[in-house]
Gaussian input, Z-matrix of N, CA and C with variables (Angstrom, degrees):
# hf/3-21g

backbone

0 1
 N
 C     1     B1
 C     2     B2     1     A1
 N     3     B3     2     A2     1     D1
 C     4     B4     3     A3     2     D2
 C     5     B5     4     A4     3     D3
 N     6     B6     5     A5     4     D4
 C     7     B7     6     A6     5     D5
 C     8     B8     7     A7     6     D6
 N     9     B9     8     A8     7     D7
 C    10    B10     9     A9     8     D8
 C    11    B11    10    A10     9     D9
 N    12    B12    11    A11    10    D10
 C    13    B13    12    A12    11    D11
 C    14    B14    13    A13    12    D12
 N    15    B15    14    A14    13    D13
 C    16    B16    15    A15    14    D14
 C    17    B17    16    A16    15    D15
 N    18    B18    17    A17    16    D16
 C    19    B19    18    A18    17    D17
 C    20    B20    19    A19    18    D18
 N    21    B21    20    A20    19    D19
 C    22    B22    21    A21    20    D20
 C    23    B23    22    A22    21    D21
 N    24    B24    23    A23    22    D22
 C    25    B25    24    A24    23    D23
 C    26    B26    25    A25    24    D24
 N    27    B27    26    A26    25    D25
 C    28    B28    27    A27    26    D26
 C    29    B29    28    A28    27    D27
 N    30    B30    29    A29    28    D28
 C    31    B31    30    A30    29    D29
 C    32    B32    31    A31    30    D30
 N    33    B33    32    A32    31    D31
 C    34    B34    33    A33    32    D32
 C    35    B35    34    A34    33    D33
 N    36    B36    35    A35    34    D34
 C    37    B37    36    A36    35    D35
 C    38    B38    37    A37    36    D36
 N    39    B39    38    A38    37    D37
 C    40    B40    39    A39    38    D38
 C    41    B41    40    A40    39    D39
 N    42    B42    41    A41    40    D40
 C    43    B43    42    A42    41    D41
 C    44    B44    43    A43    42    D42
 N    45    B45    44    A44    43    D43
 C    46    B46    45    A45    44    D44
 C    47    B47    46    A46    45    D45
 N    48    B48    47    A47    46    D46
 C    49    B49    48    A48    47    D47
 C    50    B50    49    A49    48    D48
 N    51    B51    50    A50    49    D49
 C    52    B52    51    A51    50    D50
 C    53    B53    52    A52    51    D51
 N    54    B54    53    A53    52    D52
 C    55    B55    54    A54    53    D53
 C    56    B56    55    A55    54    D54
 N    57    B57    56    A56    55    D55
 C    58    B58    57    A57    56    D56
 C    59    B59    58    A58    57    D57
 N    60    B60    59    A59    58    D58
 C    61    B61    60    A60    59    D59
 C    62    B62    61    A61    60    D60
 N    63    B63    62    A62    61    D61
 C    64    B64    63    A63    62    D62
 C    65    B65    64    A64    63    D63
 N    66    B66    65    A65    64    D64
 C    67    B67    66    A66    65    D65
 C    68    B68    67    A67    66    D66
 N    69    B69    68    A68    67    D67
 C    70    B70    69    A69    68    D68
 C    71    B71    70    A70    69    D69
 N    72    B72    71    A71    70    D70
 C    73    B73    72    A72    71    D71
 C    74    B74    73    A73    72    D72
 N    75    B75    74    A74    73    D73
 C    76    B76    75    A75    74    D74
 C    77    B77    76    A76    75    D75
 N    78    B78    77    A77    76    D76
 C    79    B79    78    A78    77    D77
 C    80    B80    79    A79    78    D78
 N    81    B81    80    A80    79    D79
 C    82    B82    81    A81    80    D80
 C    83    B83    82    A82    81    D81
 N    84    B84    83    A83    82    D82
 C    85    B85    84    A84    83    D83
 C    86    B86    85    A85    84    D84
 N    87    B87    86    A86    85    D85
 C    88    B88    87    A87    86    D86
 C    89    B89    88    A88    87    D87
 N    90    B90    89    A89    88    D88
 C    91    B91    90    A90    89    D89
 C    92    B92    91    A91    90    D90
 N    93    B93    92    A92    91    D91
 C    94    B94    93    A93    92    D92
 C    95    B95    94    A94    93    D93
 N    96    B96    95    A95    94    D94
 C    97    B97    96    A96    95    D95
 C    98    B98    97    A97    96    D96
 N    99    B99    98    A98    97    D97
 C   100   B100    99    A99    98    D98
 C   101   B101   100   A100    99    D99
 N   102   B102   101   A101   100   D100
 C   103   B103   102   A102   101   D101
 C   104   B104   103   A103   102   D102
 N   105   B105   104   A104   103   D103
 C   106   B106   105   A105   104   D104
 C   107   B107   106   A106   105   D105
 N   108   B108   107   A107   106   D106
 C   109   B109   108   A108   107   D107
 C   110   B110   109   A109   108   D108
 N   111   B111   110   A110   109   D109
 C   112   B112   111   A111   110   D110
 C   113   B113   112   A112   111   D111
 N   114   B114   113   A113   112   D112
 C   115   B115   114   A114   113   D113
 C   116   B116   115   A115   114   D114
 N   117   B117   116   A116   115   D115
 C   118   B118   117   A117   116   D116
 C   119   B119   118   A118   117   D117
 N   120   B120   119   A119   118   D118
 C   121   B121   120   A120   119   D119
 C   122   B122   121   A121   120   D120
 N   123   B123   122   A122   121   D121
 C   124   B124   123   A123   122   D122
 C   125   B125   124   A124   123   D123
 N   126   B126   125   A125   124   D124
 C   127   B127   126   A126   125   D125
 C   128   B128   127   A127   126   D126
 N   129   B129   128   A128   127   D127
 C   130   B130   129   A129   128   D128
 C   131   B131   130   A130   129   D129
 N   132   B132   131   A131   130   D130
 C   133   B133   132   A132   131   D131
 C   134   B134   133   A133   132   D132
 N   135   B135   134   A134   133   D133
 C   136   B136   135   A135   134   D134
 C   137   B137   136   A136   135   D135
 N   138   B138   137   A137   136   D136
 C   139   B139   138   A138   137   D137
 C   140   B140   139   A139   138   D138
 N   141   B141   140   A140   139   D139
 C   142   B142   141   A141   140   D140
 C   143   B143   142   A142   141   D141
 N   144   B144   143   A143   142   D142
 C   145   B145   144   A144   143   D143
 C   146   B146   145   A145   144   D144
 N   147   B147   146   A146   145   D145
 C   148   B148   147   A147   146   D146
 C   149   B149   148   A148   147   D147
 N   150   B150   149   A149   148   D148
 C   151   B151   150   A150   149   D149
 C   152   B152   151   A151   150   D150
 N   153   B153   152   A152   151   D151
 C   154   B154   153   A153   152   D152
 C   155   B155   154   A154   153   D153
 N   156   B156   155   A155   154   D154
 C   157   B157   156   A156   155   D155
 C   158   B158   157   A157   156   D156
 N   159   B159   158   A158   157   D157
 C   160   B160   159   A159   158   D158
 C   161   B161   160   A160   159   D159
 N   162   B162   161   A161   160   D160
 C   163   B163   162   A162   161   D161
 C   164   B164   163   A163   162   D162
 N   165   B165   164   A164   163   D163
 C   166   B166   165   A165   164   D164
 C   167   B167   166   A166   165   D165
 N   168   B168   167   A167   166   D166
 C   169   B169   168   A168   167   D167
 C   170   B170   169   A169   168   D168
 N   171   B171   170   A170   169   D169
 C   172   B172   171   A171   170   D170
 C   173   B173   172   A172   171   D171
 N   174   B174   173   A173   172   D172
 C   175   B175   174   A174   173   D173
 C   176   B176   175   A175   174   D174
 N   177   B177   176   A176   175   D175
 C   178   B178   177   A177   176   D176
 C   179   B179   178   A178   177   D177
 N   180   B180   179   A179   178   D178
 C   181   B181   180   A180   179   D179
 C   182   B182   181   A181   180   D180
 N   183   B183   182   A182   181   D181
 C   184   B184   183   A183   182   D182
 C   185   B185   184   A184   183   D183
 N   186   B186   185   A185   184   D184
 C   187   B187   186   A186   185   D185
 C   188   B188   187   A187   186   D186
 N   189   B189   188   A188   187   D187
 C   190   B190   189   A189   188   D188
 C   191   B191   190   A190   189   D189
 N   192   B192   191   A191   190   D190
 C   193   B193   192   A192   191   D191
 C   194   B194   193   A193   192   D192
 N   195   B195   194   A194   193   D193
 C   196   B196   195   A195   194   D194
 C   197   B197   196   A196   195   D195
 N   198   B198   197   A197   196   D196
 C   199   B199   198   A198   197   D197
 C   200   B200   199   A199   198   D198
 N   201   B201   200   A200   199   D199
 C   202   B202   201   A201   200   D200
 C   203   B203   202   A202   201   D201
 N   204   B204   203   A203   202   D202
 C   205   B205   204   A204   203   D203
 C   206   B206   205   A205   204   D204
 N   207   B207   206   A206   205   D205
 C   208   B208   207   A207   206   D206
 C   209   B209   208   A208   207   D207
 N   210   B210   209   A209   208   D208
 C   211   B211   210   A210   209   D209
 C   212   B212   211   A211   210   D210
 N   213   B213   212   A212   211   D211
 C   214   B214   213   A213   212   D212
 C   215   B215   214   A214   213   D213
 N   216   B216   215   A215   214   D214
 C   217   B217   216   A216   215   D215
 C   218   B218   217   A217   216   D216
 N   219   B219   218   A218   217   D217
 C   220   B220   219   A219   218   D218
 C   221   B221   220   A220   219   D219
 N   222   B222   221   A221   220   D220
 C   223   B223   222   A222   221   D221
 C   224   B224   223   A223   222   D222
 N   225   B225   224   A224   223   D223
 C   226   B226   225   A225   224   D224
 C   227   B227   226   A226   225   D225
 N   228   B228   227   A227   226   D226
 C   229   B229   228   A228   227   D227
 C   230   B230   229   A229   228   D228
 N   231   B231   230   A230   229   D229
 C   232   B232   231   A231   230   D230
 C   233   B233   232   A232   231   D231
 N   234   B234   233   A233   232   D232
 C   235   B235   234   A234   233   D233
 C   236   B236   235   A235   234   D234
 N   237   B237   236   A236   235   D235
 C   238   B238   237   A237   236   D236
 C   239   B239   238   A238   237   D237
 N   240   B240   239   A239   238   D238
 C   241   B241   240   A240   239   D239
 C   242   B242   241   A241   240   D240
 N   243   B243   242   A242   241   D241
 C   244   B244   243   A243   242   D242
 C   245   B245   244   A244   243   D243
 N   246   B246   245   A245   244   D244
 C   247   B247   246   A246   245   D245
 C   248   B248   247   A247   246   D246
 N   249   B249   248   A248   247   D247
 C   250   B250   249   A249   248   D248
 C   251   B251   250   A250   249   D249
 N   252   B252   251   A251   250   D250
 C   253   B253   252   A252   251   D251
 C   254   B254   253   A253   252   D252
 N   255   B255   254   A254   253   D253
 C   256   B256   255   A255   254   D254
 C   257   B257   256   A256   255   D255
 N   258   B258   257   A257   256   D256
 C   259   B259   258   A258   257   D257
 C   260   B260   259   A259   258   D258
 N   261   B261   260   A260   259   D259
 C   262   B262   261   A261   260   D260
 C   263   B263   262   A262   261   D261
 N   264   B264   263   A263   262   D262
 C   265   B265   264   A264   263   D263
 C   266   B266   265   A265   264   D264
 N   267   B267   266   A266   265   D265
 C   268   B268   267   A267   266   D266
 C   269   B269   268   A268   267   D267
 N   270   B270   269   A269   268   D268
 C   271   B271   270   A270   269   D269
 C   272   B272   271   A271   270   D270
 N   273   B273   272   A272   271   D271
 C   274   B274   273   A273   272   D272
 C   275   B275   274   A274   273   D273
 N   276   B276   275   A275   274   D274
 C   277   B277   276   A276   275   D275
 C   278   B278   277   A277   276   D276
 N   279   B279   278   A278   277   D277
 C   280   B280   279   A279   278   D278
 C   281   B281   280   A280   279   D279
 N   282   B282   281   A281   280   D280
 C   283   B283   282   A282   281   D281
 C   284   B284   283   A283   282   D282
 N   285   B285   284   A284   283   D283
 C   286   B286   285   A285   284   D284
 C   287   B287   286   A286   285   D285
 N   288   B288   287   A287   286   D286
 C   289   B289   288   A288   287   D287
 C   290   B290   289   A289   288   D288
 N   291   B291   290   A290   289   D289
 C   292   B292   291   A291   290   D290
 C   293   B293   292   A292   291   D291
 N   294   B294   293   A293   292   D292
 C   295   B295   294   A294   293   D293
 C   296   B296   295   A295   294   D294
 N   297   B297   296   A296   295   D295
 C   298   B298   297   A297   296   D296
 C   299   B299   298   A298   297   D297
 N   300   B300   299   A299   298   D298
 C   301   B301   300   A300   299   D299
 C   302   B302   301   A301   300   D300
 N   303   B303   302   A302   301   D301
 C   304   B304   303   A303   302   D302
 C   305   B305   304   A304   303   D303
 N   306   B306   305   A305   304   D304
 C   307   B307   306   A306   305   D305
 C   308   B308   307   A307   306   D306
 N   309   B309   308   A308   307   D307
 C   310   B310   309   A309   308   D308
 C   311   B311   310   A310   309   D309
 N   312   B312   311   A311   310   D310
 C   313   B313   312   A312   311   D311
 C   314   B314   313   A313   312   D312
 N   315   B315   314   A314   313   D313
 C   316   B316   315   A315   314   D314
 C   317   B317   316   A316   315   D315
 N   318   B318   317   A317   316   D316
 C   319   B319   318   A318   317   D317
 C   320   B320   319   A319   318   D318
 N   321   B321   320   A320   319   D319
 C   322   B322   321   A321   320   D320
 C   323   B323   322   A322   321   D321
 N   324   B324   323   A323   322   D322
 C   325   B325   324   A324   323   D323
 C   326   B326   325   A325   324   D324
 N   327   B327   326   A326   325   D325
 C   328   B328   327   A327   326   D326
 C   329   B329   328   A328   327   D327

   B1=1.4301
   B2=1.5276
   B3=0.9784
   B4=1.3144
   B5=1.9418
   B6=1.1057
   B7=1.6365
   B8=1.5120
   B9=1.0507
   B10=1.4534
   B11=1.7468
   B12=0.8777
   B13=1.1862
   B14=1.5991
   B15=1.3220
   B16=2.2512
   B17=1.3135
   B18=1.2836
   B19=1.1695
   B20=1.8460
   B21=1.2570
   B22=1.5650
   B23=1.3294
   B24=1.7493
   B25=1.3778
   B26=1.4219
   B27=1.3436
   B28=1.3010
   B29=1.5061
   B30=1.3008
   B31=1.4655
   B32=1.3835
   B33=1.5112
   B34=2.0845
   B35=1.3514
   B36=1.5249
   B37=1.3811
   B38=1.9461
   B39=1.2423
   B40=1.4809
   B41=1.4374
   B42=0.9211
   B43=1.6393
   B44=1.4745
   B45=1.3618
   B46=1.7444
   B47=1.4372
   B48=1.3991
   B49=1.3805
   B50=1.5171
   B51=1.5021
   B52=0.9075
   B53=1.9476
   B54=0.6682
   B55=1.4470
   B56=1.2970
   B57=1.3784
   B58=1.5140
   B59=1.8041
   B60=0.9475
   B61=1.9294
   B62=1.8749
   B63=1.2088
   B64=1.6950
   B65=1.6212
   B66=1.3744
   B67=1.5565
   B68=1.9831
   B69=1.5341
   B70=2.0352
   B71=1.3624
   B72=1.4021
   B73=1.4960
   B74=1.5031
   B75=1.2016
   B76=1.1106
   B77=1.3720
   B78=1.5009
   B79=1.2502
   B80=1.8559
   B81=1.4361
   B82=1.6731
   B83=1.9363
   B84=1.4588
   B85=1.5496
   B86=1.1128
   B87=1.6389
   B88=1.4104
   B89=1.2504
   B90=1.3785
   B91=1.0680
   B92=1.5739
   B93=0.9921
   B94=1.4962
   B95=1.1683
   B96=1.5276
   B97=1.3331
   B98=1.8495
   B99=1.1621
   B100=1.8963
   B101=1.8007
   B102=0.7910
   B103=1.3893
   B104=1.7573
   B105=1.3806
   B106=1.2753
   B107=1.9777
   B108=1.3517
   B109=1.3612
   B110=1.6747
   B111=1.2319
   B112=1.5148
   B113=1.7511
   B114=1.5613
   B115=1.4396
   B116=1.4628
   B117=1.4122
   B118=1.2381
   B119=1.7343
   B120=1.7479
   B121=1.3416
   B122=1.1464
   B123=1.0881
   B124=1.3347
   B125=1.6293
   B126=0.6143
   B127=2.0329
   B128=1.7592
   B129=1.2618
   B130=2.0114
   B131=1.4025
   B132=1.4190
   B133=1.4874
   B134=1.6861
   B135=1.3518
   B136=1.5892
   B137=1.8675
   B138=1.4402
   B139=1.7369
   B140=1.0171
   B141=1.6086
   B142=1.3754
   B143=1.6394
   B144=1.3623
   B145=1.2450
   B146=1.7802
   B147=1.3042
   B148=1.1982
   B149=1.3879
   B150=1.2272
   B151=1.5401
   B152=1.7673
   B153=1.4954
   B154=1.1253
   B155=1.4850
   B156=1.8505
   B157=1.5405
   B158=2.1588
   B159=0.8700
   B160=1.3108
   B161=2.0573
   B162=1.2349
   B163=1.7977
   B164=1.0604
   B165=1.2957
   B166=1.3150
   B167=1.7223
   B168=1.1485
   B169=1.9767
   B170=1.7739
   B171=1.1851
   B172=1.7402
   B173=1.9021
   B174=1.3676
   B175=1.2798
   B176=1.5772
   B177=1.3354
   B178=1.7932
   B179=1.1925
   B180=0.8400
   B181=1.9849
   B182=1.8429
   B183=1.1046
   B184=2.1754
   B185=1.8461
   B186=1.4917
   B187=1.5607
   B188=1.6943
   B189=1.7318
   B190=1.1578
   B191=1.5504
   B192=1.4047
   B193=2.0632
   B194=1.6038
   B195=1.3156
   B196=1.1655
   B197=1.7362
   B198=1.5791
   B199=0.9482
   B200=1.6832
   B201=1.1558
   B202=1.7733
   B203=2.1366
   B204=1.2038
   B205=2.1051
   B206=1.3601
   B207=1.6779
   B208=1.1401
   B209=1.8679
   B210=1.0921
   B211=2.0252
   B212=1.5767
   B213=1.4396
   B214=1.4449
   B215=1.3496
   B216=1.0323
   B217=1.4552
   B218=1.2021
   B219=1.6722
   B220=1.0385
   B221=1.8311
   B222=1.5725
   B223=1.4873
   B224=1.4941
   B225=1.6131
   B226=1.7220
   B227=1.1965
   B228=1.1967
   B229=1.4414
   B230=1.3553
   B231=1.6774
   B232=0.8870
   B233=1.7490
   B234=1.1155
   B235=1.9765
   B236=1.5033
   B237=1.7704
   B238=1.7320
   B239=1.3223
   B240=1.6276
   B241=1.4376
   B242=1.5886
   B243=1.6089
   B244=0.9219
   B245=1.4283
   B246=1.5203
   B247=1.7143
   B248=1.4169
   B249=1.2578
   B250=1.5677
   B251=1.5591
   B252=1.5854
   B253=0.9653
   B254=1.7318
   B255=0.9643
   B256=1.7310
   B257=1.9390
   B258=1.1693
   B259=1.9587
   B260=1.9235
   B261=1.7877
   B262=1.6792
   B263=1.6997
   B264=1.0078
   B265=2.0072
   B266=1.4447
   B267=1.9862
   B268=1.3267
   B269=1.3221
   B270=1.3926
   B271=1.1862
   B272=1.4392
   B273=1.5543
   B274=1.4306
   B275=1.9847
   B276=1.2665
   B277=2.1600
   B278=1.0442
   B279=1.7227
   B280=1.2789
   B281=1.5199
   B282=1.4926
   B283=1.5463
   B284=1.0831
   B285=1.5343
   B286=1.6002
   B287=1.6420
   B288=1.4941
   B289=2.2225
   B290=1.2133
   B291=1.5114
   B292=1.6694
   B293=1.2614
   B294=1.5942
   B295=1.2916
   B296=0.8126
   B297=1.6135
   B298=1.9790
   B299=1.5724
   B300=1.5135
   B301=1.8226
   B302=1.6144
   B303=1.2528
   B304=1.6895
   B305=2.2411
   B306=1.5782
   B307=1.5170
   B308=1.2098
   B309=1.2889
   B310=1.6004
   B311=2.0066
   B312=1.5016
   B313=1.6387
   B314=1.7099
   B315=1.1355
   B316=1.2945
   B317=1.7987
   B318=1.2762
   B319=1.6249
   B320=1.6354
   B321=1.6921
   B322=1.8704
   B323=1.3137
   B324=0.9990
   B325=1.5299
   B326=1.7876
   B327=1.3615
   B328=1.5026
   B329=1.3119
   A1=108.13
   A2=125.84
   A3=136.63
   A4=117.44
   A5=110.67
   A6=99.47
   A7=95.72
   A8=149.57
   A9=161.51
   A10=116.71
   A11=107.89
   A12=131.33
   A13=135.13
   A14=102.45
   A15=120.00
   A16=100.44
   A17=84.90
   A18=107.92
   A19=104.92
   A20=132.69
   A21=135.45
   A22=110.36
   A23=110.73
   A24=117.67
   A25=137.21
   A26=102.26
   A27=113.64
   A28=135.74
   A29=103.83
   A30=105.13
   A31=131.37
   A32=102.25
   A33=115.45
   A34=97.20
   A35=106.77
   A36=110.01
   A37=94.59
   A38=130.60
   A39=147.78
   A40=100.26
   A41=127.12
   A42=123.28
   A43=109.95
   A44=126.81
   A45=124.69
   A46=102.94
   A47=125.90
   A48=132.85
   A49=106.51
   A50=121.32
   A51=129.44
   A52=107.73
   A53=118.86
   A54=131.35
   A55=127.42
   A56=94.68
   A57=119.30
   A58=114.92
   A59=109.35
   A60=135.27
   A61=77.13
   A62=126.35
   A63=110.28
   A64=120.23
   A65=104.60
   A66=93.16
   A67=120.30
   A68=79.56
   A69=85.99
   A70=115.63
   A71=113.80
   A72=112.37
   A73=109.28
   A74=113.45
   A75=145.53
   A76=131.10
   A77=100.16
   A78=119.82
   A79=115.94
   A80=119.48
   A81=101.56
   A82=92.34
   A83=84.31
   A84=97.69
   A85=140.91
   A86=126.33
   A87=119.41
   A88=138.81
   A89=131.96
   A90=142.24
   A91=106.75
   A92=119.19
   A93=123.54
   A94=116.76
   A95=118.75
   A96=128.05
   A97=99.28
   A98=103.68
   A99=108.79
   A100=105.17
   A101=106.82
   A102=101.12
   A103=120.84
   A104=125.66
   A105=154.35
   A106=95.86
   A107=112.23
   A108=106.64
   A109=120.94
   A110=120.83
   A111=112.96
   A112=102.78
   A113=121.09
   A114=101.75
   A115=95.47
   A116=112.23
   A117=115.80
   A118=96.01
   A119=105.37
   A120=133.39
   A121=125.32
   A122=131.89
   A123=131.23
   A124=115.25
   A125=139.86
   A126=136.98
   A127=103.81
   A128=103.26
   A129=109.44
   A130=102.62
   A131=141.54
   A132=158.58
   A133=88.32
   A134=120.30
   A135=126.99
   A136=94.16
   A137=99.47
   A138=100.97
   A139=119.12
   A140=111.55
   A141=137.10
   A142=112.59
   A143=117.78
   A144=108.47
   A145=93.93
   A146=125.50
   A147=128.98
   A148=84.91
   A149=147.88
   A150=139.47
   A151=99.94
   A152=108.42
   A153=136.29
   A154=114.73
   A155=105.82
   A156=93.34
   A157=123.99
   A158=101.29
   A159=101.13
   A160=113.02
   A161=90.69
   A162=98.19
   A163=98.91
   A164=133.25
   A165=120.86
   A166=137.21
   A167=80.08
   A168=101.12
   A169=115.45
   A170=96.12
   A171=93.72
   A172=121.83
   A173=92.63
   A174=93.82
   A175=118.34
   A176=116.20
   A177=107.64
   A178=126.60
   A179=125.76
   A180=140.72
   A181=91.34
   A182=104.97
   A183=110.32
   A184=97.26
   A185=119.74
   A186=120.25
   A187=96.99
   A188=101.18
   A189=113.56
   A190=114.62
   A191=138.74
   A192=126.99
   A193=81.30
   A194=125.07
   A195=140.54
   A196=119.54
   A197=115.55
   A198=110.29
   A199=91.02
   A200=113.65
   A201=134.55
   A202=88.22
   A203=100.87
   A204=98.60
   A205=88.13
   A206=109.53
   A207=130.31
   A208=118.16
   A209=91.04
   A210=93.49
   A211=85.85
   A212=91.74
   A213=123.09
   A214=128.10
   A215=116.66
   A216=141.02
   A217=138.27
   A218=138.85
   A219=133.46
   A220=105.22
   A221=113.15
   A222=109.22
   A223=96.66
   A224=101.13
   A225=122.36
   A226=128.78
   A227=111.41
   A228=108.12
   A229=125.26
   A230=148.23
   A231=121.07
   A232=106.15
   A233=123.99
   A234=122.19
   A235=86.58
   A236=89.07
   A237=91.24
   A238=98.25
   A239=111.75
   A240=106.95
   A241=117.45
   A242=103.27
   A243=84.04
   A244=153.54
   A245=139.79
   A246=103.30
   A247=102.53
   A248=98.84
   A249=139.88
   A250=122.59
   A251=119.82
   A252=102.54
   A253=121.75
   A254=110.13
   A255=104.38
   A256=99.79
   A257=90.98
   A258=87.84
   A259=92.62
   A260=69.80
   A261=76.46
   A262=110.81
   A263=129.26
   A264=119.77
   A265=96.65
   A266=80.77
   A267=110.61
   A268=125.25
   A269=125.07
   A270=129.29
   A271=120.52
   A272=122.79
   A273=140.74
   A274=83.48
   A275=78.99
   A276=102.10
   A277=100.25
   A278=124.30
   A279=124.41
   A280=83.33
   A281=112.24
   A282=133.36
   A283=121.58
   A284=138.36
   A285=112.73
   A286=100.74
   A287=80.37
   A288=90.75
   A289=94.72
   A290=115.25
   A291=119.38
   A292=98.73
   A293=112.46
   A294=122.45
   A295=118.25
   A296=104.27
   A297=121.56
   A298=101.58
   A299=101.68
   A300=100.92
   A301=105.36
   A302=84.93
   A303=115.03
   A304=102.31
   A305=95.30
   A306=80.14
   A307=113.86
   A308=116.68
   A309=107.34
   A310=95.44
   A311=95.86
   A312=102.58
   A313=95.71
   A314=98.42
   A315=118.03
   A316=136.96
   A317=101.10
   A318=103.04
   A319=93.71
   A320=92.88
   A321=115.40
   A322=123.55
   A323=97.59
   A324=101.08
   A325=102.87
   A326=103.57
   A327=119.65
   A328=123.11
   D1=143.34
   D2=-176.92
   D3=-116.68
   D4=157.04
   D5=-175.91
   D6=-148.09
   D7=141.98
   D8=175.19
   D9=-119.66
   D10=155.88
   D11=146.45
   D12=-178.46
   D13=156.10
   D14=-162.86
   D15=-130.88
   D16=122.20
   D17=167.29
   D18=-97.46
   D19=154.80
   D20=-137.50
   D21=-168.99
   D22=109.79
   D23=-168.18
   D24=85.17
   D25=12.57
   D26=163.05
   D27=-54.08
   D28=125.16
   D29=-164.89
   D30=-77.47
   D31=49.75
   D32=-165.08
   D33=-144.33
   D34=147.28
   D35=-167.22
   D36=-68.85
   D37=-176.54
   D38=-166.04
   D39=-102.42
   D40=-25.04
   D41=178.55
   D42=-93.67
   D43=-18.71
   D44=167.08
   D45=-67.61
   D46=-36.41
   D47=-156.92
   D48=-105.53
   D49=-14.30
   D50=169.61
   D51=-77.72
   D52=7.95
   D53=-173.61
   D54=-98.99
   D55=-41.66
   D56=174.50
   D57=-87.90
   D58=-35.01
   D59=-168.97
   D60=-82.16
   D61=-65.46
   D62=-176.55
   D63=-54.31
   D64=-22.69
   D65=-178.56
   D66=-79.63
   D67=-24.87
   D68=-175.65
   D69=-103.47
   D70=20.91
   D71=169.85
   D72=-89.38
   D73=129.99
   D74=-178.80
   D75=87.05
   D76=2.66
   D77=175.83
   D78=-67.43
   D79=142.60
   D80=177.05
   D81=-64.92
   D82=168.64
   D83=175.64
   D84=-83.24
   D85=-9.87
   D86=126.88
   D87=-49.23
   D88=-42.86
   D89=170.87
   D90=-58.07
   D91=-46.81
   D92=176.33
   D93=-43.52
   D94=-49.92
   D95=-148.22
   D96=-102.95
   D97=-23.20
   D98=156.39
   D99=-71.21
   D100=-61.62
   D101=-177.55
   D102=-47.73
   D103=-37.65
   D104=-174.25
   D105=-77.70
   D106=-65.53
   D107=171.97
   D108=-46.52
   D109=-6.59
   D110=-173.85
   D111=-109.55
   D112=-22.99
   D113=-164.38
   D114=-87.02
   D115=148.30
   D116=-159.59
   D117=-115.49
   D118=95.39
   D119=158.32
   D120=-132.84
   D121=169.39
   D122=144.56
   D123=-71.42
   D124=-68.65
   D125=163.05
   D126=-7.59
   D127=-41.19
   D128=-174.31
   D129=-83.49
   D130=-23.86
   D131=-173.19
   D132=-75.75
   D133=-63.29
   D134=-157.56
   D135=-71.34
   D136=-53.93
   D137=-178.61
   D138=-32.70
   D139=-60.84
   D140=-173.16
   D141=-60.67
   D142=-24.37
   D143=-171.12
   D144=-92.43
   D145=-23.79
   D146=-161.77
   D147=-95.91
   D148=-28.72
   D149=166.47
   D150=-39.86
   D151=-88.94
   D152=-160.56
   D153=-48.27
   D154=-40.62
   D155=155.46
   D156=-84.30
   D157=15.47
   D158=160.73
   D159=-89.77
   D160=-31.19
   D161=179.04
   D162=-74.31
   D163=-66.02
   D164=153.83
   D165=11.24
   D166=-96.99
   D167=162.30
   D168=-41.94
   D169=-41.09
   D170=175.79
   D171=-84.86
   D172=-24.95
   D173=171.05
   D174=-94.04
   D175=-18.11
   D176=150.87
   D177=-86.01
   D178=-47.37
   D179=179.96
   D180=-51.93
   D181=-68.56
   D182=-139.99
   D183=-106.20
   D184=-15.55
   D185=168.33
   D186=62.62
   D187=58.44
   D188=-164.26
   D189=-115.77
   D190=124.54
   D191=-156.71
   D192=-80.42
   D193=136.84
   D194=130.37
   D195=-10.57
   D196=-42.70
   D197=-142.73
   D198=-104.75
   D199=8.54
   D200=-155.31
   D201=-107.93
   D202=-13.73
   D203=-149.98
   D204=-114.00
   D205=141.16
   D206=173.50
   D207=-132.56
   D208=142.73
   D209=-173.30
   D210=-71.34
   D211=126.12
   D212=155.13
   D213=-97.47
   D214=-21.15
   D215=178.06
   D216=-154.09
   D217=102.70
   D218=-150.50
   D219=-137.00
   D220=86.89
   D221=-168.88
   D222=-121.51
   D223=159.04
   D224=149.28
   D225=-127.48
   D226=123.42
   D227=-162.65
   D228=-122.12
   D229=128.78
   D230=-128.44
   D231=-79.03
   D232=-176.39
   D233=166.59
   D234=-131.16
   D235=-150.98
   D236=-155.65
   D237=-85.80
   D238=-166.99
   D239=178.53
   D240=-140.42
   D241=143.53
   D242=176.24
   D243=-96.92
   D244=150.02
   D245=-174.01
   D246=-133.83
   D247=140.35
   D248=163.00
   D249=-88.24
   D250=131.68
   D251=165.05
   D252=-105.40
   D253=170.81
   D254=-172.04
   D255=-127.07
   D256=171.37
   D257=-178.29
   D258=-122.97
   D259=145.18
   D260=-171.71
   D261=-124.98
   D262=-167.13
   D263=166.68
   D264=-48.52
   D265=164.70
   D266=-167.72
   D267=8.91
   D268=63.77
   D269=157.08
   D270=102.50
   D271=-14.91
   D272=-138.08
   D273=-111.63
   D274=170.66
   D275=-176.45
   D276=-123.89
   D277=-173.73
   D278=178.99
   D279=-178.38
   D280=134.58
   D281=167.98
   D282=-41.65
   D283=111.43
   D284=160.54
   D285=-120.74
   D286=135.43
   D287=175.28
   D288=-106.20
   D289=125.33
   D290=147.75
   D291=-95.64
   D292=135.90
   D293=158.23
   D294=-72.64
   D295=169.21
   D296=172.05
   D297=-131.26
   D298=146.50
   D299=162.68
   D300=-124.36
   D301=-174.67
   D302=-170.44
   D303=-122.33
   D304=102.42
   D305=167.50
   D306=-102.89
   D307=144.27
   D308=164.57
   D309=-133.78
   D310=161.46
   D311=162.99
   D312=-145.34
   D313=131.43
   D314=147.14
   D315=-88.93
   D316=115.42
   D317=-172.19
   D318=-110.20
   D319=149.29
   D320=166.03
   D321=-150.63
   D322=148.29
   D323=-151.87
   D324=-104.25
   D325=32.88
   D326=162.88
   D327=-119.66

């Protein structure tokens, strides 16, 4: 059985968060979420909350031990983006895109 959850619209480019989502895949999901509490980002703050509501989901939905569930899947993916313009010399602008991602993790308890 599998249990997911995404978090959607996060305001960090996909490759900071992609950093963090590579270190706890395949890890069980306690261990994950100790490991995630120590790197000191913001990307591990968003993980971690998208960890914990995936434990969540398995322990209401499927009446599933935490300690039984392992990340099966740990992605970020980019969303849309946003753009700003900024003012630059003599009179002229210049584009700025902040990105957004998409987290999701998938946990299974096989």
């Amino acid at each position: 059985m599998k249990v997911q959850a995404i978090t959607k619209h996060v305001r960090m480019s996909p490759r900071k968060v992609m950093q963090v989502t590579r270190e706890i895949q395949g890890l069980p999901a306690n261990r994950a979420l100790d490991l995630v509490q120590f790197i000191p980002s913001k990307a591990a703050r968003l993980v971690s909350r998208t960890l914990k509501s995936a434990i969540a989901n398995a322990e209401a939905r499927d009446k599933v031990s935490s300690n039984a569930l392992k990340v099966h899947e740990a992605v970020a993916g980019s969303s849309v983006t946003i753009k700003r313009v900024a003012s630059r010399a003599r009179g002229s602008s210049s584009m700025l895109r902040k990105k957004t991602c998409h987290i999701r993790i998938i946990l299974s308890d096989e």
